[in-house]
LUMMINU-485218 format. One record per atom (N, C-alpha, C): x, y, z; atom name. Coordinates in nm, 3 decimals. Layout:
% LUMMINU-485218
(node (X; Y; Z); "CA")
...
//
This chain:
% LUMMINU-485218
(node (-0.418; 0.603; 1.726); "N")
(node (-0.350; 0.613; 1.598); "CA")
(node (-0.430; 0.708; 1.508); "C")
(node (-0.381; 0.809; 1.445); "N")
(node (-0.441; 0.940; 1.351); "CA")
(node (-0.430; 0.853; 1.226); "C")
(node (-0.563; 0.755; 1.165); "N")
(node (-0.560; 0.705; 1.078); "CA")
(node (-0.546; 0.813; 0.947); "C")
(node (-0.618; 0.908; 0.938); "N")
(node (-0.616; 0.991; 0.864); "CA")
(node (-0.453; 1.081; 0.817); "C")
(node (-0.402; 1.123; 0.938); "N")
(node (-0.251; 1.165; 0.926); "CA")
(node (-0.190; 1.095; 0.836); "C")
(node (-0.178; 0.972; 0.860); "N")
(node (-0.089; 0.850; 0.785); "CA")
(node (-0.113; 0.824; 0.717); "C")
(node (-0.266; 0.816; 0.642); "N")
(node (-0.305; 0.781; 0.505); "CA")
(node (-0.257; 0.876; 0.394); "C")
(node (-0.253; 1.025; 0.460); "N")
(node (-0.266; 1.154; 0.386); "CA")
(node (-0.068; 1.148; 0.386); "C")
(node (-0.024; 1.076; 0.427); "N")
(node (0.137; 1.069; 0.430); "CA")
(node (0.178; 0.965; 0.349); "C")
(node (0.035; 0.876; 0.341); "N")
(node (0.105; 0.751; 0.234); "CA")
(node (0.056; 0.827; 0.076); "C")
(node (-0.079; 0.885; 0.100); "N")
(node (-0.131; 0.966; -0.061); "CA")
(node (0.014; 1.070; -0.086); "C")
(node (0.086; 1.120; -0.046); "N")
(node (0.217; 1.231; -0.096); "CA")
(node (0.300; 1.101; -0.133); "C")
(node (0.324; 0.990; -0.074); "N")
(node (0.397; 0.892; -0.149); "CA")
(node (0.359; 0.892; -0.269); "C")
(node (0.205; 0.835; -0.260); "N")
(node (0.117; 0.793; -0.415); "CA")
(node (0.202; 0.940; -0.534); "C")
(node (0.136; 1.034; -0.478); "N")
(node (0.152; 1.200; -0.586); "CA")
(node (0.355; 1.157; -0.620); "C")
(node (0.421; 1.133; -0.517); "N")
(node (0.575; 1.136; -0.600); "CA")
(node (0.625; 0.965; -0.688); "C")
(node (0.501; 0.866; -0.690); "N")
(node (0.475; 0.796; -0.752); "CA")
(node (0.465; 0.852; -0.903); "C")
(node (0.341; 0.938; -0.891); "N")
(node (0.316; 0.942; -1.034); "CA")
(node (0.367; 1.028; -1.063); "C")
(node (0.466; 1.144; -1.042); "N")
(node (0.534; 1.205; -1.034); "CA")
(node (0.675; 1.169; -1.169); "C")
(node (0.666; 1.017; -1.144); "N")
(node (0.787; 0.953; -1.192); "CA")
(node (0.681; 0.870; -1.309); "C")
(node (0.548; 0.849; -1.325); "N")
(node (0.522; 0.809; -1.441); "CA")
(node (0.448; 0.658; -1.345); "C")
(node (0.500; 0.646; -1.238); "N")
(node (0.407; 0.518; -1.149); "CA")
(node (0.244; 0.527; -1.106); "C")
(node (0.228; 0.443; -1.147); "N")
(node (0.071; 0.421; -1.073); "CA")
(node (0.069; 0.474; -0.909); "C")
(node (-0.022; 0.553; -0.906); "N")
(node (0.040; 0.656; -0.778); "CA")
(node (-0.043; 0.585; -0.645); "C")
(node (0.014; 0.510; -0.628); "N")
(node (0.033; 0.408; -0.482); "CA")
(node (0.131; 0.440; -0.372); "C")
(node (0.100; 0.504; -0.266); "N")
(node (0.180; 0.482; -0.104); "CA")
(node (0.159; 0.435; -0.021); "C")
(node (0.237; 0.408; 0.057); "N")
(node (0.268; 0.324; 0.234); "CA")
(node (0.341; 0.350; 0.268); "C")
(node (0.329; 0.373; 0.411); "N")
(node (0.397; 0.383; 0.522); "CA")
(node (0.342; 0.232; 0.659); "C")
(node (0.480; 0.268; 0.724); "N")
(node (0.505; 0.171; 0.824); "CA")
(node (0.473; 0.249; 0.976); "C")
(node (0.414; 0.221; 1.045); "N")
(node (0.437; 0.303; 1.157); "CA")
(node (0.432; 0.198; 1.280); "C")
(node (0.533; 0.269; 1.381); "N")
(node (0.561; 0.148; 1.506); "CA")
(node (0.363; 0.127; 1.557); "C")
(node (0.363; 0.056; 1.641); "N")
(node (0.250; 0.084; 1.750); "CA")
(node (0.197; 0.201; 1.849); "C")
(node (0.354; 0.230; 1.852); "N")
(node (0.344; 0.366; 1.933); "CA")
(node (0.320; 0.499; 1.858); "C")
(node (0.299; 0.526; 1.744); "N")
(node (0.284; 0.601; 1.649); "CA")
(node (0.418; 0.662; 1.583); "C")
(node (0.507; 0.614; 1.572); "N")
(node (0.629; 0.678; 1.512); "CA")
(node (0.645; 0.613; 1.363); "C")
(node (0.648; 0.698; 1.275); "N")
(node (0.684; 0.649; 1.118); "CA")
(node (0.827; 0.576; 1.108); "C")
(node (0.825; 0.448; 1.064); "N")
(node (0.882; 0.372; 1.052); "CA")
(node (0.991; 0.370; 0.896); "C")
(node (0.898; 0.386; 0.808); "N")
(node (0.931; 0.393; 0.684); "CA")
(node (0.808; 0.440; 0.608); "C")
(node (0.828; 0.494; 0.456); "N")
(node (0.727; 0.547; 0.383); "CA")
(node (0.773; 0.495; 0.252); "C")
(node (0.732; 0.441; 0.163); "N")
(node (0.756; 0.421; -0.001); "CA")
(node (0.619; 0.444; -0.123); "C")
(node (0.658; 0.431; -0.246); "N")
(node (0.581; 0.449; -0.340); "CA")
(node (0.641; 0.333; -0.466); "C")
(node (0.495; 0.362; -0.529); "N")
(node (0.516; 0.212; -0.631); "CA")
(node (0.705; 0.294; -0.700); "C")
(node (0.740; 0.172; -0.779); "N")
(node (0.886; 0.192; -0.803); "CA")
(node (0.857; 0.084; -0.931); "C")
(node (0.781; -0.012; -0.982); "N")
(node (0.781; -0.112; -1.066); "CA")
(node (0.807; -0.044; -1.193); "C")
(node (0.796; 0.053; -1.266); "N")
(node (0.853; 0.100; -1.416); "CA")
(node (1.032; 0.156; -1.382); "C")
(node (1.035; 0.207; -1.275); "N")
(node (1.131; 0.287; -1.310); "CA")
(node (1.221; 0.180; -1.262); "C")
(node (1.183; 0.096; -1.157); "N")
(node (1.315; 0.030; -1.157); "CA")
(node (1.305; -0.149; -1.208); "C")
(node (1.216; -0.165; -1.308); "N")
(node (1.169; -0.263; -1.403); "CA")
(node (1.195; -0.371; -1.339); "C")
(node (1.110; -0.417; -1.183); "N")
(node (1.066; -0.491; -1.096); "CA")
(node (0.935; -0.477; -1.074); "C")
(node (0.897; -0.648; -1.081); "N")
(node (0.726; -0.676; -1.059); "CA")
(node (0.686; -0.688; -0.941); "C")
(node (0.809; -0.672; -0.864); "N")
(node (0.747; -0.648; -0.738); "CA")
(node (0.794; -0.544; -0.646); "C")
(node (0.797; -0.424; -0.730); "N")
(node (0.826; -0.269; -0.683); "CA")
(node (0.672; -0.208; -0.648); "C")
(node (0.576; -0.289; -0.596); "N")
(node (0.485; -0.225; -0.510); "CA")
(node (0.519; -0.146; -0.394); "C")
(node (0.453; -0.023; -0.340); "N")
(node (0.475; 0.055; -0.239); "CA")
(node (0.492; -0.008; -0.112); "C")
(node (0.334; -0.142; -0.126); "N")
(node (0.412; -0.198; 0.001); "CA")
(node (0.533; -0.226; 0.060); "C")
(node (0.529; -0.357; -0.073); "N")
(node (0.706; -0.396; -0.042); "CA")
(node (0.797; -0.379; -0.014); "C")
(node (0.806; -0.234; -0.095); "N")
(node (0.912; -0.143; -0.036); "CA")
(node (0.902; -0.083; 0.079); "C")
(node (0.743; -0.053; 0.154); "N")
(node (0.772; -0.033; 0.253); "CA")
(node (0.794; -0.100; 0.375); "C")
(node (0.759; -0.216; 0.316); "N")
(node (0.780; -0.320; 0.458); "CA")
(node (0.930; -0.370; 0.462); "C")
(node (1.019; -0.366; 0.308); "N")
(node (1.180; -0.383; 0.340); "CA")
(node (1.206; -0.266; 0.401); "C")
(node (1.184; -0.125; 0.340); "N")
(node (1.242; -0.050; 0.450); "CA")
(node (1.230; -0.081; 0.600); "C")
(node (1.084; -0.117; 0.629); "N")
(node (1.080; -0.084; 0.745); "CA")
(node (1.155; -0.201; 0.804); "C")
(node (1.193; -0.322; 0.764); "N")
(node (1.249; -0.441; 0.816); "CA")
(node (1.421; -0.413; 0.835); "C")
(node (1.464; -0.282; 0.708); "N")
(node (1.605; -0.309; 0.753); "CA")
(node (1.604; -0.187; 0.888); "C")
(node (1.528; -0.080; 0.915); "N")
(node (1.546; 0.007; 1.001); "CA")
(node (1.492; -0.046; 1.143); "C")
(node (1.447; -0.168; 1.151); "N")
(node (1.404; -0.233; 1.289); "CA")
(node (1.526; -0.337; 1.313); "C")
(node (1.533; -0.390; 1.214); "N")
(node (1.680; -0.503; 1.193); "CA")
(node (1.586; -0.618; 1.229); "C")
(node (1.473; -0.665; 1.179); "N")
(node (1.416; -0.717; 1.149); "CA")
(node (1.315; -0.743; 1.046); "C")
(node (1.311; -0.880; 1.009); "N")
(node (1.168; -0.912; 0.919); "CA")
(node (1.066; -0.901; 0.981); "C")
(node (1.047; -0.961; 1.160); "N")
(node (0.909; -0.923; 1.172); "CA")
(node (0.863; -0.813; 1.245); "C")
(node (0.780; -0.740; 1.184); "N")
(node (0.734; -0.599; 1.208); "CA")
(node (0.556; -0.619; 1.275); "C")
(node (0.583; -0.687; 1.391); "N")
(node (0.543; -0.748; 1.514); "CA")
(node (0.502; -0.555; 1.619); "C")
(node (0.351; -0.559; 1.550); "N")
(node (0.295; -0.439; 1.657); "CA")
(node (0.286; -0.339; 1.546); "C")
(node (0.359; -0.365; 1.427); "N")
(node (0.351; -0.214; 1.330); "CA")
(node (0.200; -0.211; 1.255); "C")
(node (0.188; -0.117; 1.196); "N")
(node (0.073; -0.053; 1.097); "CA")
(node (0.095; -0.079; 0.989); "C")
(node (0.005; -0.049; 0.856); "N")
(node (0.086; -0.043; 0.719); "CA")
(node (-0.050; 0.036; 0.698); "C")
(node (-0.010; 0.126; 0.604); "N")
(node (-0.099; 0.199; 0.555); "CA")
(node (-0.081; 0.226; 0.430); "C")
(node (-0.138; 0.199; 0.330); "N")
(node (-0.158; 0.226; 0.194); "CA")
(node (-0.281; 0.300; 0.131); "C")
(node (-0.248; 0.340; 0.033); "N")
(node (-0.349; 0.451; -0.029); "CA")
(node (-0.463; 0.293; -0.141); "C")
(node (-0.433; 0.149; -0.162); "N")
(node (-0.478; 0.079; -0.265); "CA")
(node (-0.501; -0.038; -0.163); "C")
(node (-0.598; -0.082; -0.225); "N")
(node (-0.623; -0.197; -0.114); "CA")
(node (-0.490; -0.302; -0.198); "C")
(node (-0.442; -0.393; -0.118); "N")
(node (-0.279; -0.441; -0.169); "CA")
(node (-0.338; -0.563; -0.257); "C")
(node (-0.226; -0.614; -0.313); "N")
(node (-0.275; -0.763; -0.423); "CA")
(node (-0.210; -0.838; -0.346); "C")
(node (-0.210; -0.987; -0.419); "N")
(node (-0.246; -1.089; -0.391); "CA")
(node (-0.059; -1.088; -0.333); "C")
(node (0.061; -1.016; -0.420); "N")
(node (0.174; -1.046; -0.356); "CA")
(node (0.200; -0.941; -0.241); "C")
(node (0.137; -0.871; -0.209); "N")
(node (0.148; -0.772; -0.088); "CA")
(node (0.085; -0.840; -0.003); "C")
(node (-0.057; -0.855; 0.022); "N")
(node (-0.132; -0.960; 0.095); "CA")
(node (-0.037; -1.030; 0.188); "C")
(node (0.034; -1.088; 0.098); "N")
(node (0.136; -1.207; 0.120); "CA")
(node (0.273; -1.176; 0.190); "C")
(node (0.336; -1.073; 0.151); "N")
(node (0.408; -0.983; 0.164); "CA")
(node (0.350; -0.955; 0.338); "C")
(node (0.269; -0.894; 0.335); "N")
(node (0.200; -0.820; 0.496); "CA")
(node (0.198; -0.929; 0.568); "C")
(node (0.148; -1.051; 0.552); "N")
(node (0.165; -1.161; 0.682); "CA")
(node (0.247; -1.224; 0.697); "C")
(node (0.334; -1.245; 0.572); "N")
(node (0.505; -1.262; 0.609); "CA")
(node (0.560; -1.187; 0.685); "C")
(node (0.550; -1.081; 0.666); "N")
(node (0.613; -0.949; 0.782); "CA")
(node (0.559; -0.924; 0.942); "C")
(node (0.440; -1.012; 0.941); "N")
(node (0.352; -0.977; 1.074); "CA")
(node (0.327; -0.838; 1.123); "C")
(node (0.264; -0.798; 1.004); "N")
(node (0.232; -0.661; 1.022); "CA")
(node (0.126; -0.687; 1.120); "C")
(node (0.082; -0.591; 1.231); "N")
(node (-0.056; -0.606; 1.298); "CA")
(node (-0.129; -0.592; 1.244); "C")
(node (-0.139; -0.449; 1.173); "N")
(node (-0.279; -0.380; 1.142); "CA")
(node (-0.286; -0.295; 0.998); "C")
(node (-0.350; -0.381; 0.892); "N")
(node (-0.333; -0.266; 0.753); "CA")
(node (-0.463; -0.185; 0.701); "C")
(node (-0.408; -0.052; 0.685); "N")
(node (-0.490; 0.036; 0.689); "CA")
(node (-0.522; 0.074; 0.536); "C")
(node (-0.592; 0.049; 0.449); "N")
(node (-0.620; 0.099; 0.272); "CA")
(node (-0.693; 0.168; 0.265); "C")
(node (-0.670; 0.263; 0.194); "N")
(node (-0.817; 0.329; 0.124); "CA")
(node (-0.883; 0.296; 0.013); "C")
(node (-0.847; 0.296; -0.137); "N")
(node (-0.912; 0.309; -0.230); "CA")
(node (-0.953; 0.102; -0.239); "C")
(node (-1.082; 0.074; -0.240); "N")
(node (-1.028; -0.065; -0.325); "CA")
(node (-0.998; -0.086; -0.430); "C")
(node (-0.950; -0.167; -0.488); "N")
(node (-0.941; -0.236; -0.601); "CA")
(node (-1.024; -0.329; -0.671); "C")
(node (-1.080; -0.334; -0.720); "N")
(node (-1.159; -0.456; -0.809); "CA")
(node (-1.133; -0.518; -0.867); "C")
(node (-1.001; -0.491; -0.954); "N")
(node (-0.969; -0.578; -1.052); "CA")
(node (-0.815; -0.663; -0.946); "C")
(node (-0.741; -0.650; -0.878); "N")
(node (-0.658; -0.724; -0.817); "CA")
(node (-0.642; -0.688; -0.675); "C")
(node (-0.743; -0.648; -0.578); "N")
(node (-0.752; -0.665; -0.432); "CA")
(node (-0.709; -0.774; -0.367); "C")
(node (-0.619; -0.776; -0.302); "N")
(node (-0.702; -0.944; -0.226); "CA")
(node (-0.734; -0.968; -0.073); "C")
(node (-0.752; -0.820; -0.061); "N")
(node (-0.818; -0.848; 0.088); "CA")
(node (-0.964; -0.806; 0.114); "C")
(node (-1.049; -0.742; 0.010); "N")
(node (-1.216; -0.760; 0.022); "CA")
(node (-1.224; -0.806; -0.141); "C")
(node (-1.147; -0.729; -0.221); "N")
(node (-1.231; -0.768; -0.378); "CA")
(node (-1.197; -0.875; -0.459); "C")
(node (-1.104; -0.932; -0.461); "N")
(node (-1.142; -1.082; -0.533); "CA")
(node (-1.139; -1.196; -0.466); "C")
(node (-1.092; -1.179; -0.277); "N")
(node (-1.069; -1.240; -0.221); "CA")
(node (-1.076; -1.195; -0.115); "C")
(node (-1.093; -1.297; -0.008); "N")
(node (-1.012; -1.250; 0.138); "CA")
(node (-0.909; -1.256; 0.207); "C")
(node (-0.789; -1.242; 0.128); "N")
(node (-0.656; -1.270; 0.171); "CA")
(node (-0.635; -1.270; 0.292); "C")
(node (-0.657; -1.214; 0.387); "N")
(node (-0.640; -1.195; 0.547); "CA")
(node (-0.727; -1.276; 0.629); "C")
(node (-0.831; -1.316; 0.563); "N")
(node (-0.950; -1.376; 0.649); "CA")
(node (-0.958; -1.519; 0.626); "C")
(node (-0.985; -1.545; 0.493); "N")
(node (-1.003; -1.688; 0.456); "CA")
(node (-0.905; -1.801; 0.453); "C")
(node (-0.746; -1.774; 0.429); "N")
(node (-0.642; -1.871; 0.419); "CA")
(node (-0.586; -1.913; 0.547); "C")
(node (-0.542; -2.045; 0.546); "N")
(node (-0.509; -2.095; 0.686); "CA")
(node (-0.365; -2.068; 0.707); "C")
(node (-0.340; -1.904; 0.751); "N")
(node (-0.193; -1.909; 0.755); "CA")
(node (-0.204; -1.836; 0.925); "C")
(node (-0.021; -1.868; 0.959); "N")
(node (0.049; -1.846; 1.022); "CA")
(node (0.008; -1.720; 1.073); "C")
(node (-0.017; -1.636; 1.041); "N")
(node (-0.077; -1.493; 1.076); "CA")
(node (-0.148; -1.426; 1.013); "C")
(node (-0.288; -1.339; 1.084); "N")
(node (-0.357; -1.288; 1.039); "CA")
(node (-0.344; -1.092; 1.054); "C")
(node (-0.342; -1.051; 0.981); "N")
(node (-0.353; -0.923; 1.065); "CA")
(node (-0.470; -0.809; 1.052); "C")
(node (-0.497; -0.764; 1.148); "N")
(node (-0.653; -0.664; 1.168); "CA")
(node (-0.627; -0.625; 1.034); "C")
(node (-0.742; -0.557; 0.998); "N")
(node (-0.739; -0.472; 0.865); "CA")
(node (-0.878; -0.348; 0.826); "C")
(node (-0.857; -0.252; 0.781); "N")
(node (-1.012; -0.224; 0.739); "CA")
(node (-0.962; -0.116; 0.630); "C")
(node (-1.061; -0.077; 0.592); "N")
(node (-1.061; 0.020; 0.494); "CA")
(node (-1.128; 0.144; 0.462); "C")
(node (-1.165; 0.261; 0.351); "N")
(node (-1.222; 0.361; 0.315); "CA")
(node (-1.155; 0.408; 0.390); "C")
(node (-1.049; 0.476; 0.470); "N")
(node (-0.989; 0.564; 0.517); "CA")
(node (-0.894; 0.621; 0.431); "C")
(node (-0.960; 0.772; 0.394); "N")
(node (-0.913; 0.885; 0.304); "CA")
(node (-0.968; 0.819; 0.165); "C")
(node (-1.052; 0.726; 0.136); "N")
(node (-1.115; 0.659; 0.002); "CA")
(node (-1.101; 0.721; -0.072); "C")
(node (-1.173; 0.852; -0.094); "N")
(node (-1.248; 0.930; -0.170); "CA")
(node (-1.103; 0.993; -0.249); "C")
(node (-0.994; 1.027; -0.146); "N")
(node (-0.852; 1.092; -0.195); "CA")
(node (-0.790; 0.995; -0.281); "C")
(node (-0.789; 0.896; -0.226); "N")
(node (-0.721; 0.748; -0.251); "CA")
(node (-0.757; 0.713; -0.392); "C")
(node (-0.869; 0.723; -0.395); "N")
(node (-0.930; 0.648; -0.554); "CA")
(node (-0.936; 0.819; -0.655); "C")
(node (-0.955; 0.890; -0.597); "N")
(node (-0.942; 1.044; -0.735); "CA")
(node (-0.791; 1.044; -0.814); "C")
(node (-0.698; 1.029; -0.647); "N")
(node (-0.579; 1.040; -0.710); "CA")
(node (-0.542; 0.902; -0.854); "C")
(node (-0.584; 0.820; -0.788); "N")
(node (-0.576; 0.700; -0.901); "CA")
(node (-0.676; 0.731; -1.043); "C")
(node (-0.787; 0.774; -1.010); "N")
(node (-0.857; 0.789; -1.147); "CA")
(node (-0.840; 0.901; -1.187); "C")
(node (-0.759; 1.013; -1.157); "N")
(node (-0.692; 1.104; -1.259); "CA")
(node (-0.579; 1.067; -1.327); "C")
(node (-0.496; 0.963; -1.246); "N")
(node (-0.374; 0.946; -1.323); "CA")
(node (-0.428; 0.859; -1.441); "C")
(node (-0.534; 0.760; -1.419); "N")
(node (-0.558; 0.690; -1.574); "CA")
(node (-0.641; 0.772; -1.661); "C")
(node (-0.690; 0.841; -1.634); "N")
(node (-0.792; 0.938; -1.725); "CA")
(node (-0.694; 0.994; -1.840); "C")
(node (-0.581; 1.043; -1.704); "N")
(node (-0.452; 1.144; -1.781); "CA")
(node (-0.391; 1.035; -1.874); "C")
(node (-0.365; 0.890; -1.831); "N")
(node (-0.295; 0.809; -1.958); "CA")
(node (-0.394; 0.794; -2.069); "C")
(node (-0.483; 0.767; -2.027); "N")
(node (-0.565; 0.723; -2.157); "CA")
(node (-0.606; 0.849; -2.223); "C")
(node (-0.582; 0.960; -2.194); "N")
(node (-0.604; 1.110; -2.270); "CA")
(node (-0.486; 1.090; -2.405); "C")
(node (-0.364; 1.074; -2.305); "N")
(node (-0.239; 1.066; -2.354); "CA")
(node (-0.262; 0.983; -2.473); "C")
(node (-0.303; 0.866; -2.464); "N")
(node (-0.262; 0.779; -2.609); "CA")
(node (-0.416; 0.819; -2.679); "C")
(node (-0.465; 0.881; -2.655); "N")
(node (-0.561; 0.934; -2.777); "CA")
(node (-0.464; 1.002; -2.846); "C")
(node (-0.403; 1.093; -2.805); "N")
(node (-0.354; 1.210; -2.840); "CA")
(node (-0.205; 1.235; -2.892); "C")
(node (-0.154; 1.046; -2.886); "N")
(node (-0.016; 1.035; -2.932); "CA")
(node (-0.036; 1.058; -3.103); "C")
//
């Protein structure tokens, strides 16, 4: 699996995220066999849903284009390490394997406020790791807040 390919396919999600004024977050779905499944970006302002995370959306896409909920052998790759309702979201779906780059500190929940994947006694666990494309992952995010908080100086 070209971890790097797919990360750098979920970061062009993130860029048409903020594109639209979203916190510039992507994911993609990819089978086992390496074929892209589905790709999304955050959607929570524009379509004034709290749970228009990139994941989400990418794991419904990828659930109606399999004709299934469980996505049994797939990838997920995101540019943010996911929160506590993606987390949740990913082992509902039986994703195998999720791939993040940037963490999060303030609402991670799979290394930074928690171990969502590791510590809870659920139904499925799935591989996981991270810093893949980091460095892209977290610039693109700390330019877009630099750029808001420029902004309301300057309103």
């Amino acid at each position: 699996m070209d971890k790097a390919k797919w990360m750098n396919l979920a970061l062009e999600e993130a860029l048409k995220a903020e594109d639209l004024g979203e916190v510039p977050v992507g994911a993609v779905v990819v089978s086992e066999s390496g074929e892209l499944i589905s790709k999304a970006h955050n959607l929570k302002e524009q379509n004034q849903d709290p749970c228009g995370h990139a994941e989400v959306l990418a794991l419904k896409k990828a659930a109606k284009r399999v004709g299934s909920w469980r996505l049994t052998g797939c990838w997920l790759f995101v540019t943010l390490e996911p929160c506590m309702m993606c987390t949740g979201s990913i082992i509902q779906s039986r994703v195998e394997h999720v791939v993040f780059g940037a963490a999060d500190p303030k609402s991670g929940f799979v290394t930074s406020t928690a171990k969502g994947f590791d510590d809870f006694k659920t139904n499925h666990r799935p591989k996981w790791e991270s810093g893949i494309e980091a460095e892209k992952c977290s610039t693109a995010l700390k330019n877009f807040f630099k750029l808001r908080r420029y902004d309301k100086r300057n309103s």
